[in-house]
KOLKE-578564 format. One line per field, with one value per atom (N, C-alpha, C, O): atom name; x, y, z; residue number from 1. Coordinates in pm, whole numbers. Layout:
KOLKE-578564
name <- CA/...
east <- X/...
north <- Y/...
up <- Z/...
resi <- NUM/...
***
This chain:
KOLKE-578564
name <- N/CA/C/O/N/CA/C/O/N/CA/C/O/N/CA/C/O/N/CA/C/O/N/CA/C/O/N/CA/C/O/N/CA/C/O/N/CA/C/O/N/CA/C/O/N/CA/C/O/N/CA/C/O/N/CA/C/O/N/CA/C/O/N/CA/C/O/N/CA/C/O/N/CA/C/O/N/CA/C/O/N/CA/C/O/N/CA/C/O/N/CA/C/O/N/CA/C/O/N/CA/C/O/N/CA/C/O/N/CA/C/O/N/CA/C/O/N/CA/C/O/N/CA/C/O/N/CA/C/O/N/CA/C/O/N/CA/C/O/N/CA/C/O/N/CA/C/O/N/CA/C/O/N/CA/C/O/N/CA/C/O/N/CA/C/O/N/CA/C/O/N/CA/C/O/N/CA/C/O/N/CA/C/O/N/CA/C/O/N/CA/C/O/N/CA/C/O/N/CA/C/O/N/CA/C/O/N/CA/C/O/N/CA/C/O/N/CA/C/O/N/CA/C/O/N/CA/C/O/N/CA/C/O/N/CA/C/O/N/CA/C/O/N/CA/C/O/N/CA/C/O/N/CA/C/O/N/CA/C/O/N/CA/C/O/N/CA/C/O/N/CA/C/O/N/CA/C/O/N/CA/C/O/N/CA/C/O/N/CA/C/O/N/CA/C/O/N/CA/C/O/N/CA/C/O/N/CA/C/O/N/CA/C/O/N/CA/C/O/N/CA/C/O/N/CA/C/O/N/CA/C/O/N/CA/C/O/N/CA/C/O/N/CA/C/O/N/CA/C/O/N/CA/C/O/N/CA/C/O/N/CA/C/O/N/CA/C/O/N/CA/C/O/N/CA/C/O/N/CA/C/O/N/CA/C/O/N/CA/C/O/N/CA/C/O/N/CA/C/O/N/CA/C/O/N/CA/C/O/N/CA/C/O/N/CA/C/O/N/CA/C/O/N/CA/C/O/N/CA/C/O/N/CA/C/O/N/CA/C/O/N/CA/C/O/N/CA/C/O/N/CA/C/O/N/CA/C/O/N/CA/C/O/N/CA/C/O/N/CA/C/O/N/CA/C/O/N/CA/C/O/N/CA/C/O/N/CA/C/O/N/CA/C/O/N/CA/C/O/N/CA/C/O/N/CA/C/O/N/CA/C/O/N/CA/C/O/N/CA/C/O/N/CA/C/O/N/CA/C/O/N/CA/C/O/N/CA/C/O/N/CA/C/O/N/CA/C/O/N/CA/C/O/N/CA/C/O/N/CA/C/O/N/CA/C/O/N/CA/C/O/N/CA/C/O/N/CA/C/O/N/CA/C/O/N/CA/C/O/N/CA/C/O/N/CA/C/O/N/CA/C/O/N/CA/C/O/N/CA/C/O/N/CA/C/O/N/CA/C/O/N/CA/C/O/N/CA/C/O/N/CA/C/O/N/CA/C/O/N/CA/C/O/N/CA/C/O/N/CA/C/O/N/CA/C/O/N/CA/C/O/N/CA/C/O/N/CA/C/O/N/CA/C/O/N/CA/C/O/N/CA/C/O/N/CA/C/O/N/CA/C/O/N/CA/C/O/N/CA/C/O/N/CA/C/O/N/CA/C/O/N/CA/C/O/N/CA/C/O/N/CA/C/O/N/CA/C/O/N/CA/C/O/N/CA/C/O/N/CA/C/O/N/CA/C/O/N/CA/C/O/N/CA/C/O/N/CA/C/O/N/CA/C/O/N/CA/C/O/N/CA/C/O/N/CA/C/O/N/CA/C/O/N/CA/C/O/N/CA/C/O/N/CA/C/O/N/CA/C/O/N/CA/C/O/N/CA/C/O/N/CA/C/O/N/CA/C/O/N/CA/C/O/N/CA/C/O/N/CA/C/O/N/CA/C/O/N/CA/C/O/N/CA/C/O/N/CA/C/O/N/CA/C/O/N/CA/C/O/N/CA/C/O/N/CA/C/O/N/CA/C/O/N/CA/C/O/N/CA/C/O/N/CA/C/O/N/CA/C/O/N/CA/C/O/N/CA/C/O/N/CA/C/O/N/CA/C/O/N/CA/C/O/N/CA/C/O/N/CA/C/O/N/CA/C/O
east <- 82/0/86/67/179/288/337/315/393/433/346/392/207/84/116/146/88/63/205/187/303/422/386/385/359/327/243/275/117/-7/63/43/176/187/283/289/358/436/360/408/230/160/78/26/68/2/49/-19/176/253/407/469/442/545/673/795/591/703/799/920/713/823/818/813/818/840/970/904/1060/1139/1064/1006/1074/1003/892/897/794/660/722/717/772/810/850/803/985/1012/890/846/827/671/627/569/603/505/560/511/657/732/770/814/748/750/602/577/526/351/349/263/373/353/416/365/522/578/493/545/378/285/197/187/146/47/-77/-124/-128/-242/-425/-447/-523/-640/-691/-650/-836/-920/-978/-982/-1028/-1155/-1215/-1165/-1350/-1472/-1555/-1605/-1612/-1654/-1740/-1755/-1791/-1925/-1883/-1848/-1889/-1818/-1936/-2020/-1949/-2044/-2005/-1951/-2033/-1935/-2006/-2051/-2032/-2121/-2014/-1893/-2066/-2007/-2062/-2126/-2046/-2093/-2140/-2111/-2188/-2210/-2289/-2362/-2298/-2336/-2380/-2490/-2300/-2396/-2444/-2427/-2491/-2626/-2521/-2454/-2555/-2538/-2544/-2660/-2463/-2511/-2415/-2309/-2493/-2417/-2368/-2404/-2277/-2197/-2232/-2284/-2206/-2228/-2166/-2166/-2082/-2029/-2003/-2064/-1890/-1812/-1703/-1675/-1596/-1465/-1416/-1491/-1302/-1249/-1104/-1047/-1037/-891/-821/-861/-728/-654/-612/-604/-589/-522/-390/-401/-273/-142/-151/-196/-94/-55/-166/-137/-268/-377/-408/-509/-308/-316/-249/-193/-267/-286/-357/-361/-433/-552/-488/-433/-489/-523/-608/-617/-683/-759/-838/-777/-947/-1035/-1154/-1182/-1252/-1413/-1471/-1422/-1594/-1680/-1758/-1821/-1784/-1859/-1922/-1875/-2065/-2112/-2246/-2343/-2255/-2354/-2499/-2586/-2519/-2683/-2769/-2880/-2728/-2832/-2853/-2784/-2995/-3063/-2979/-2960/-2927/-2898/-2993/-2973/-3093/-3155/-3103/-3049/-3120/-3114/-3212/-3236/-3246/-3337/-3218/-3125/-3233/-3147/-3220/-3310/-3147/-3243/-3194/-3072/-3282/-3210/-3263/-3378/-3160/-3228/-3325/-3270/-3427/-3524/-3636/-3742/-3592/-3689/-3747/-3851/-3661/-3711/-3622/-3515/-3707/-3613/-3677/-3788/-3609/-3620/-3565/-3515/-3559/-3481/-3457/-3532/-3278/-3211/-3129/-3105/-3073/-3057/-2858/-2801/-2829/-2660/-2654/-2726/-2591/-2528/-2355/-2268/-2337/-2184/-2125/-2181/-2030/-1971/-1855/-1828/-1767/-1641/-1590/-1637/-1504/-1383/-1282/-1206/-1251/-1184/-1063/-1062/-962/-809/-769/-752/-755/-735/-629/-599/-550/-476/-535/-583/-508/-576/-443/-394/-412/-306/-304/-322/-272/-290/-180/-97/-130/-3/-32/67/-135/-121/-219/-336/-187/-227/-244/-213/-273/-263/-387/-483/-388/-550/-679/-685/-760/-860/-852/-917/-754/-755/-677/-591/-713/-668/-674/-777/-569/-613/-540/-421/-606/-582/-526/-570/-461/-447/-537/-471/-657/-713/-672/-656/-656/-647/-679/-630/-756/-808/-828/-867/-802/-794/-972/-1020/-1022/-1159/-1130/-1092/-1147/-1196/-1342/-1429/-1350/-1519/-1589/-1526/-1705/-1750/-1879/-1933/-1957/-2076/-2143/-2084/-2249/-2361/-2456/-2509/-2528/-2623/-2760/-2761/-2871/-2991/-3124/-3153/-3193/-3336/-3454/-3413/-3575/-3681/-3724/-3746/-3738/-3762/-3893/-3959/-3924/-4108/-4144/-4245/-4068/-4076/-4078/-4082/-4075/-4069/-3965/-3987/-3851/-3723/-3618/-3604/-3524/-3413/-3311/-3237/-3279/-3137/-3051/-3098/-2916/-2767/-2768/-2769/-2767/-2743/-2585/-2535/-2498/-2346/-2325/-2405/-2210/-2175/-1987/-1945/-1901/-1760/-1733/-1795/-1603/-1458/-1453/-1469/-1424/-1405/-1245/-1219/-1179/-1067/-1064/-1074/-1040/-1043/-922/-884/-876/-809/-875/-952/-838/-943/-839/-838/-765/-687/-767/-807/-773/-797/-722/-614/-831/-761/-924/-1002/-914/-982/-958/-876/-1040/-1021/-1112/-1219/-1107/-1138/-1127/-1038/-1225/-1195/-1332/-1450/-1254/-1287/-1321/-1238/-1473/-1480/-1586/-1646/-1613/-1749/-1655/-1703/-1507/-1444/-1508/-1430/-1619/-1703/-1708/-1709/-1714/-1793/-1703/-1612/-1728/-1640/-1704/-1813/-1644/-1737/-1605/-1504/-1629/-1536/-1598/-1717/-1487/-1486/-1388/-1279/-1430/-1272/-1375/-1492/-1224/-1261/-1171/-1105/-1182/-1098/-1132/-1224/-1097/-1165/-1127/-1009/-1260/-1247/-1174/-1187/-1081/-998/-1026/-918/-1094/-1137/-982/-908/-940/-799/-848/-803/-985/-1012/-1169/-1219/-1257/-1381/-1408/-1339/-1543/-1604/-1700/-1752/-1743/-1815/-1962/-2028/-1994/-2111/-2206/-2318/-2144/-2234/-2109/-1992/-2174/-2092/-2022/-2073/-1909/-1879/-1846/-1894/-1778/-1785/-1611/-1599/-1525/-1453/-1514/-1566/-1497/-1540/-1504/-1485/-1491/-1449/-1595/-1708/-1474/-1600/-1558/-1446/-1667/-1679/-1711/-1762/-1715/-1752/-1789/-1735/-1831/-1885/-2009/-2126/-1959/-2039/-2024/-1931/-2168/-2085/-2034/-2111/-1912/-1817/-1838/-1805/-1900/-1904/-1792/-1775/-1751/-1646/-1676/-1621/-1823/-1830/-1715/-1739/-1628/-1500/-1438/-1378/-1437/-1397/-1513/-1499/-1633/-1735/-1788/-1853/-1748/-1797/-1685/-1723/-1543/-1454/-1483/-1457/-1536/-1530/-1640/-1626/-1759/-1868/-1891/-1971/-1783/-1740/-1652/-1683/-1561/-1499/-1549/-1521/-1638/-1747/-1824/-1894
north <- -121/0/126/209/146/230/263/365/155/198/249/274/255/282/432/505/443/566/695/817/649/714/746/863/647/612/776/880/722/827/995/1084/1001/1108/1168/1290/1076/1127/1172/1229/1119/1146/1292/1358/1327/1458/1563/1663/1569/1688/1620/1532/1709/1637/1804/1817/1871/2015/2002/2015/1966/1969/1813/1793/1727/1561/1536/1525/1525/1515/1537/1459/1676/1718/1664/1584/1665/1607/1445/1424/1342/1238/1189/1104/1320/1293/1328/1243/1445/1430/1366/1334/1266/1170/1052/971/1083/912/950/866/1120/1130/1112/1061/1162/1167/995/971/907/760/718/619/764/716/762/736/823/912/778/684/778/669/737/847/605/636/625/546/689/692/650/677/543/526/617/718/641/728/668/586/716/681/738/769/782/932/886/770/973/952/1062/1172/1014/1049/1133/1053/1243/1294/1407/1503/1404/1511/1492/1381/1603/1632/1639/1635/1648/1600/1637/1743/1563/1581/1516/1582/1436/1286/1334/1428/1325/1392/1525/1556/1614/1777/1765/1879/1719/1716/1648/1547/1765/1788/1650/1612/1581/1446/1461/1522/1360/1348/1162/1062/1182/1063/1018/1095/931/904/794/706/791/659/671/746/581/562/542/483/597/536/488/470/474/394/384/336/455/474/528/540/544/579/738/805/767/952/914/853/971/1027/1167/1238/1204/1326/1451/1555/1407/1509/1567/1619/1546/1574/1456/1495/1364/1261/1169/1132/1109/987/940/1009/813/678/599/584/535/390/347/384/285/259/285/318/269/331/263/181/334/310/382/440/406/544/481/396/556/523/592/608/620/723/743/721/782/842/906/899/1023/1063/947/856/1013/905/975/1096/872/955/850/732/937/831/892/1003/818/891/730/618/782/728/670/738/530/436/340/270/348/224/75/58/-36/-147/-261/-262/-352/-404/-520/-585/-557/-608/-569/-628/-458/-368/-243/-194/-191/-60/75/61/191/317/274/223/288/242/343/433/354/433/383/333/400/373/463/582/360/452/366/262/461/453/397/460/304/228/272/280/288/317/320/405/256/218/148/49/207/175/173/248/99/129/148/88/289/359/370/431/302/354/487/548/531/707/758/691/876/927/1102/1179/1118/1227/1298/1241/1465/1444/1707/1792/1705/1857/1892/1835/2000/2054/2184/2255/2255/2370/2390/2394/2404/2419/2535/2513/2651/2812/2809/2766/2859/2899/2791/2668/2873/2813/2733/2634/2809/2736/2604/2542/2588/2388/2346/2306/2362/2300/2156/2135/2077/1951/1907/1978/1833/1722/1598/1502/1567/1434/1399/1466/1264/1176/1038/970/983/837/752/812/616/586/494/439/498/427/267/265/198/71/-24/-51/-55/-105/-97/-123/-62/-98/-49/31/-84/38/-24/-110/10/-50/12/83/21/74/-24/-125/-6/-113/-38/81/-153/-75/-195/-305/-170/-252/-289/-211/-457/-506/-496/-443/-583/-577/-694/-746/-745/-867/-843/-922/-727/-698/-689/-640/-727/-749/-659/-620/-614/-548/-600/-665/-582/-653/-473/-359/-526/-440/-454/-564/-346/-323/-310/-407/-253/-251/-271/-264/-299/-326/-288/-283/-266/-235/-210/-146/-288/-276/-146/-120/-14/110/111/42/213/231/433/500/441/580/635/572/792/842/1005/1068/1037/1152/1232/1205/1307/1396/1572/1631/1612/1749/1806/1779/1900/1964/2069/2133/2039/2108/2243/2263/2278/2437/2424/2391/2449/2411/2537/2610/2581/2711/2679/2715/2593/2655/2698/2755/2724/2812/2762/2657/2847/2775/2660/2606/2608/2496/2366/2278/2360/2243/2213/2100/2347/2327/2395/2468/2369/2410/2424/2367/2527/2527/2428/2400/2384/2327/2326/2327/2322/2293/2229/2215/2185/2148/2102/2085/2098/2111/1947/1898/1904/1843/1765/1825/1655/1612/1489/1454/1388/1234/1236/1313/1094/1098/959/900/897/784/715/784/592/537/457/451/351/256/271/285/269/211/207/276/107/180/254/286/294/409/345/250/437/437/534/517/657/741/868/870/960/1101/1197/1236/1217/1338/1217/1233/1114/1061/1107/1103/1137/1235/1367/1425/1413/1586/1626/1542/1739/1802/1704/1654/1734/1630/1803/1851/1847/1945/1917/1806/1939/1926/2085/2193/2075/2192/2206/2230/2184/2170/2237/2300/2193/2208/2078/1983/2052/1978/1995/2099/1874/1905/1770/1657/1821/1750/1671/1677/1571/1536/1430/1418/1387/1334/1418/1381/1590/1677/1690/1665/1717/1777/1628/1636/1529/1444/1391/1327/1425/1461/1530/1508/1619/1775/1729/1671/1731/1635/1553/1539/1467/1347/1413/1381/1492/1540/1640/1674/1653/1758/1692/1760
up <- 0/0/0/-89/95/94/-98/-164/-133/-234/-374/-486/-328/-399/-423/-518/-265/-233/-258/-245/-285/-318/-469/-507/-549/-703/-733/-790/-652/-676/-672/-754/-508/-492/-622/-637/-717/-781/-942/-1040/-915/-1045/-986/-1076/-894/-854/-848/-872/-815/-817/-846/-786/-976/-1014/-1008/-1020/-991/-939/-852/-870/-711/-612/-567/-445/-632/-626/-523/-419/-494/-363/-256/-180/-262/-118/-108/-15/-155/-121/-84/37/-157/-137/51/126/72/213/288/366/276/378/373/476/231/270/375/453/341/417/561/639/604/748/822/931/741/779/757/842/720/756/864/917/918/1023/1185/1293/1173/1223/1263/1184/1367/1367/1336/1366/1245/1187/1241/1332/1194/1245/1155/1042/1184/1102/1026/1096/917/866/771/693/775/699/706/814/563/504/420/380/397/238/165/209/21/-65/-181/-221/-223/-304/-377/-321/-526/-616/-704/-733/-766/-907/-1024/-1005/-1128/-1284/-1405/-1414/-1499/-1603/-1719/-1819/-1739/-1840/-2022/-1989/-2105/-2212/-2200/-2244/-2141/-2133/-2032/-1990/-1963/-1841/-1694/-1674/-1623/-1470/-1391/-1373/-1348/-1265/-1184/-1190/-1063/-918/-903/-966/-797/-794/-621/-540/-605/-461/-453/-540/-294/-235/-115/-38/-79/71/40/-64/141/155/303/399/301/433/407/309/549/480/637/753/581/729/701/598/842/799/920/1027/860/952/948/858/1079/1142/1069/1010/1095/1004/872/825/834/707/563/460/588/460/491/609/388/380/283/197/288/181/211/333/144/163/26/-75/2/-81/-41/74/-151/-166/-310/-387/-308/-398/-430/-342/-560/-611/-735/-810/-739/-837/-912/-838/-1008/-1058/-1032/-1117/-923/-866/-903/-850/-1052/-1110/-1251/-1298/-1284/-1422/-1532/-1538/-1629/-1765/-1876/-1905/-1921/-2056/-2156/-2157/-2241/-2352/-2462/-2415/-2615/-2683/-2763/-2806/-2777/-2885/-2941/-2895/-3092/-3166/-3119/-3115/-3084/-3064/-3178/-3222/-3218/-3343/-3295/-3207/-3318/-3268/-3186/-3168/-3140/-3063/-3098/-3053/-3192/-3243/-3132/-3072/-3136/-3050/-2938/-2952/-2790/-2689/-2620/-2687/-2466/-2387/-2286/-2202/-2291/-2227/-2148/-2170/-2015/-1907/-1864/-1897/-1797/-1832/-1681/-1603/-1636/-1535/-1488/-1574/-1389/-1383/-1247/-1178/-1183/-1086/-1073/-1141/-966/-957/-829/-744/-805/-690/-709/-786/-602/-569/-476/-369/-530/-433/-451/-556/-312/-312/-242/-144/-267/-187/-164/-246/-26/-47/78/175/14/93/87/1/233/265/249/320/150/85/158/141/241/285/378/341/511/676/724/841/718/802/847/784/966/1040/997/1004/959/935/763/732/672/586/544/607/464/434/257/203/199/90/19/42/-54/-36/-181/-271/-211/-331/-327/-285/-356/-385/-507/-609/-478/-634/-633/-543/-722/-706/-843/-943/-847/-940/-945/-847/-1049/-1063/-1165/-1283/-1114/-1107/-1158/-1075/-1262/-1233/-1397/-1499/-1394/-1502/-1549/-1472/-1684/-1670/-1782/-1848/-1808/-1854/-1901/-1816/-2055/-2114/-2093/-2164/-2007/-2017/-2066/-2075/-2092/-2160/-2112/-2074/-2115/-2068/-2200/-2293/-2203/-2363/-2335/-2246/-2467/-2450/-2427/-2474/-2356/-2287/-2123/-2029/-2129/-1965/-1883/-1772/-1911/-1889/-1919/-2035/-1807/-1857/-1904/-1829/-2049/-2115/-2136/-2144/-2138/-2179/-2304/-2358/-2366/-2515/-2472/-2529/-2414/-2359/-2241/-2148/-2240/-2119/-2139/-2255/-2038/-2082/-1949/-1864/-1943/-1764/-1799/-1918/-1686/-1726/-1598/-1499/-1661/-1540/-1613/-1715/-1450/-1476/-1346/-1247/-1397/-1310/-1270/-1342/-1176/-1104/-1031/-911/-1061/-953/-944/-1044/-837/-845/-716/-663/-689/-543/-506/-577/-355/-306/-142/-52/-172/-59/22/-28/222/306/352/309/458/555/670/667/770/915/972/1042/1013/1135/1229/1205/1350/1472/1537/1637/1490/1579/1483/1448/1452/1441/1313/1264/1243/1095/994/1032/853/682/609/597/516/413/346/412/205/132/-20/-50/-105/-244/-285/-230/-394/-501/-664/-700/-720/-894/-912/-821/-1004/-1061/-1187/-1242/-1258/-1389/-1412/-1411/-1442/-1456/-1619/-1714/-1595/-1678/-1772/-1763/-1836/-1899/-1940/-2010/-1900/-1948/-2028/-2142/-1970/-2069/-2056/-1944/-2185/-2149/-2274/-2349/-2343/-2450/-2456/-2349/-2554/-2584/-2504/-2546/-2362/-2318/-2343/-2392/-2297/-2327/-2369/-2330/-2454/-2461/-2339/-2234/-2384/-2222/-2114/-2001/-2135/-2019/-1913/-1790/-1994/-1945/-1944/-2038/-1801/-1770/-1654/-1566/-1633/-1501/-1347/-1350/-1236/-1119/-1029/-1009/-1000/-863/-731/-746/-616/-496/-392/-415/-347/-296/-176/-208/-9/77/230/279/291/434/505/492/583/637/809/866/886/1063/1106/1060/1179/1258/1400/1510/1335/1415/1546/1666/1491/1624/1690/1791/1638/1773/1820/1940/1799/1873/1979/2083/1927/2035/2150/2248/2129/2205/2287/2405/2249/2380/2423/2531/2379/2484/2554/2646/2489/2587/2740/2855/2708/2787/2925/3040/2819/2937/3047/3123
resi <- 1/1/1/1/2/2/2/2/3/3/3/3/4/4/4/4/5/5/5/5/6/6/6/6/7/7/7/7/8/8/8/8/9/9/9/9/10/10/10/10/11/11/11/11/12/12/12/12/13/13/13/13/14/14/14/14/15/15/15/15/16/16/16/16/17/17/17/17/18/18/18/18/19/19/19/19/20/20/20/20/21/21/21/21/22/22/22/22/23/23/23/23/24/24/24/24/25/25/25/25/26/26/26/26/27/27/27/27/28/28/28/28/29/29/29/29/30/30/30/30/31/31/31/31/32/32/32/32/33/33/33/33/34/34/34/34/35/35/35/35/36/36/36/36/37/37/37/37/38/38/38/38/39/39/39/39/40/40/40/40/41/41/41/41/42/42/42/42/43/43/43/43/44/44/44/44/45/45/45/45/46/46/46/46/47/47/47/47/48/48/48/48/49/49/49/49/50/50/50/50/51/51/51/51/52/52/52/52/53/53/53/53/54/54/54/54/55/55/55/55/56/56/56/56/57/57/57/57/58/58/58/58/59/59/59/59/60/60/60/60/61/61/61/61/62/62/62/62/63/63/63/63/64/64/64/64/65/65/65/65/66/66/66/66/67/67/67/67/68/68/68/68/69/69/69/69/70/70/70/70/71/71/71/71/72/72/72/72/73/73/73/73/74/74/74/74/75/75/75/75/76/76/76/76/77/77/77/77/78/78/78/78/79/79/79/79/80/80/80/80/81/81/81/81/82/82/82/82/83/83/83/83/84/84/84/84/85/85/85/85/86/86/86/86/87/87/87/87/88/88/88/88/89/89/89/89/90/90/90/90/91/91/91/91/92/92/92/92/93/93/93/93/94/94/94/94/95/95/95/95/96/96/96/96/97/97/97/97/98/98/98/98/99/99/99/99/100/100/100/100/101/101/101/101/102/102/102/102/103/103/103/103/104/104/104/104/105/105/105/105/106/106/106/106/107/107/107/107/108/108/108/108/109/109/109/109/110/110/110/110/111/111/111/111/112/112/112/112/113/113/113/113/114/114/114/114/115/115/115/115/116/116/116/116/117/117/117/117/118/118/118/118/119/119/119/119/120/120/120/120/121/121/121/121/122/122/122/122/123/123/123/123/124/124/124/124/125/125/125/125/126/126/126/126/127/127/127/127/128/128/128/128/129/129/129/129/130/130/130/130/131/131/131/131/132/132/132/132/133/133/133/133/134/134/134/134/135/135/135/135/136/136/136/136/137/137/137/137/138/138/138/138/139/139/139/139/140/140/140/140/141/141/141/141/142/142/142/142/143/143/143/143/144/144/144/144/145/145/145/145/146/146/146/146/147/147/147/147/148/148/148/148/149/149/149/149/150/150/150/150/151/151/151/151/152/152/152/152/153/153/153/153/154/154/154/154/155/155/155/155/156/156/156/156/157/157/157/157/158/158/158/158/159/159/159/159/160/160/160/160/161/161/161/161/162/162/162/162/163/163/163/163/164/164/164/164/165/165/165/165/166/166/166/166/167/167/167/167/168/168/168/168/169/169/169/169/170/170/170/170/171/171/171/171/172/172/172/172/173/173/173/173/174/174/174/174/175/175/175/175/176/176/176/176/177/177/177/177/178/178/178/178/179/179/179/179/180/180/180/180/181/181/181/181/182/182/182/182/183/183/183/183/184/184/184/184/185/185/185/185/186/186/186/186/187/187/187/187/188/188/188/188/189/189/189/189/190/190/190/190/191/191/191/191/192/192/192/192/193/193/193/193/194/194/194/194/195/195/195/195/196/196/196/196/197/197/197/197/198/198/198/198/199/199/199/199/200/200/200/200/201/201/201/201/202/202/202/202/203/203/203/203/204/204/204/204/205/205/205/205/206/206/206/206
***
């Protein structure tokens, strides 16, 4: 896993590659904490606005780096109308899901702000289906997809408890076939963030 995660960091920032390298390998020597998060980021699939949804599970050192794995997979509907031969025009709806090995890692700490390097590689596979007139859903396609995802996101702090946060970044198609249009496109994120393990620290403590 270690040497995953060196791999990833050298495909993310390849400017200051040394240095980032020795932090990473001091922030592992850090004992590590569980984490597990839900994962949600909007996109883009033929033109039209769609959301993604999952989980991950991963460890964090010295506060500021995560690795682990997850799973993500496409939560909004995409139809679109296709001819199928034997059936005539039909409409069909796009299937898509993957797992996710991730590194996710804080290149900048001051006050309340925080901004991050995520990067993850996608795993998995995806699927065009339609309802025959037989009642039944058959795959007009189907295709293994592998994808790569690096961006970066911006964090700011405040109340102790709570964040606002964003980040940009853009799915990268390595392998798939043709499912639907646009399936490379920029992925956004953009929310509020509560901390619930300090706030139940200090309650606990109280």
């Amino acid at each position: 896993m270690r040497s995953l995660i060196l791999a990833l960091c050298v495909c993310c920032s390849c400017g200051a590659r040394a240095q980032l390298v020795d932090t990473i390998r001091h922030c592992l020597e850090q004992p590590r904490k569980l984490v597990v998060k839900l994962d949600s980021h909007g996109s883009f699939i033929s033109n039209e606005s769609v959301a993604f949804m999952g989980v991950k599970l991963g460890f964090e050192h010295a506060g500021r780096m995560q690795y682990g794995i997850g799973y993500s997979f496409l939560f909004s509907s995409v139809e679109h109308a296709e001819y199928v031969e034997g059936e005539g025009l039909v409409n069909t709806r796009l299937r898509f899901g993957y797992v996710t090995p991730y590194f996710d890692y804080a290149f900048y700490q001051r006050g309340p702000w925080e901004l991050r390097i995520p990067v993850q590689l996608g795993i998995g596979g995806g699927s065009v289906v339609y309802d025959g007139a037989d009642g039944r859903t058959h795959k007009s396609q189907r295709s293994t997809v592998l994808l790569y995802e690096p961006g970066m996101t911006v964090q700011y702090r405040f109340l102790k408890y709570f964040a606002l946060s964003g980040g940009w970044g853009y799915r990268l198609v390595l392998r798939s076939a043709h499912l639907a249009d646009g399936l490379a496109a920029p992925v956004y994120t953009f929310g509020l963030r509560v901390f619930f393990g300090d706030l139940w620290r200090d309650v606990g403590g109280g």
